[in-house]
C-alpha positions, 0 to 999 in steps of 0.5 A, a space after each residue: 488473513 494470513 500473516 503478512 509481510 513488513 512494509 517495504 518501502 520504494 527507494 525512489 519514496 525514500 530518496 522523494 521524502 527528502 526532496 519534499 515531493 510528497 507531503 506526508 501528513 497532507 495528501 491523501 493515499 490509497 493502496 492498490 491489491 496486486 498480482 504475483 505478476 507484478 512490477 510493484 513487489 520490487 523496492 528497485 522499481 523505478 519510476 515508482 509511481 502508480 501509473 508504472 505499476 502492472 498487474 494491479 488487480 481489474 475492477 471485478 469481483 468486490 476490487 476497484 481498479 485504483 485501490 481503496 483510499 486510506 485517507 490523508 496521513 498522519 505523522 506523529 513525534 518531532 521536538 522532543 519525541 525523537 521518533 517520527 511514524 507515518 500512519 494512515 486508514 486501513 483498507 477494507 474489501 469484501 469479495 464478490 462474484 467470482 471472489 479475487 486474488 492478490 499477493 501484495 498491496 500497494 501504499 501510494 500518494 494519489 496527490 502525486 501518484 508516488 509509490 511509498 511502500 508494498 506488502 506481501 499479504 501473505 508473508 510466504 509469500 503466497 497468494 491470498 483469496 478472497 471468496 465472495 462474501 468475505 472480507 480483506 481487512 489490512 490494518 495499516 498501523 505504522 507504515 514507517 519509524 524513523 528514529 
């Protein structure tokens, strides 16, 4: 895969995190592959939630309209470790039929449907294809830090 962008984070996630309206090491969270089209490569975007979000890919191809679950997340650190990442899974699809193209995914709560970050899959940015037979692997490692 083509290097990809850093994780950017929704301002509405930010503001959401200190209004305990997710639970980070809880819910469960999936990411979403979507077009250059969209509505969700926008940190601004608001409401950030996934059902606001356009151009997500169909389900097609070896792509599943709601995006692959990462799992329930993990954060480590707090007491005497000053520092605090978020983790989850990492997403993994392999391309059929016509193969497909996204420019970015989408990290969201599916508990309560929040939109927590995006990235650009290729930090061009530029589109990435996926023809039938291959695979797109994101390793997800450290979505965030706080310090």
């Amino acid at each position: 895969m083509p290097g990809a962008g850093p994780w950017t984070l929704y301002n509405t996630f930010k503001l959401g995190s200190f209004q305990k309206l997710l639970d980070m090491d809880s819910d469960t969270f999936s990411v979403a592959l979507v077009t250059n089209l969209s509505n969700a490569i926008d940190a601004t975007l608001s409401p950030a939630t996934y059902a606001a979000i356009n151009n997500e890919l169909p389900t097609a191809n070896g792509y599943t309209s709601g995006g692959f679950s990462v799992g329930v997340g993990t954060l480590t650190g707090g007491g005497a470790v000053a520092t605090i990442t978020f983790d989850v899974g990492n997403a993994t699809w392999t391309g059929a039929g016509a193969g497909f193209t996204a420019r970015a995914g989408v990290l969201y709560d599916v508990t309560t449907g929040l939109l927590v970050a995006y990235f650009l899959l290729d930090s061009t940015p530029a589109d990435v294809t996926v023809p039938p037979g291959n695979t797109l692997t994101i390793q997800i490692s450290n979505v965030f830090t706080a310090t």
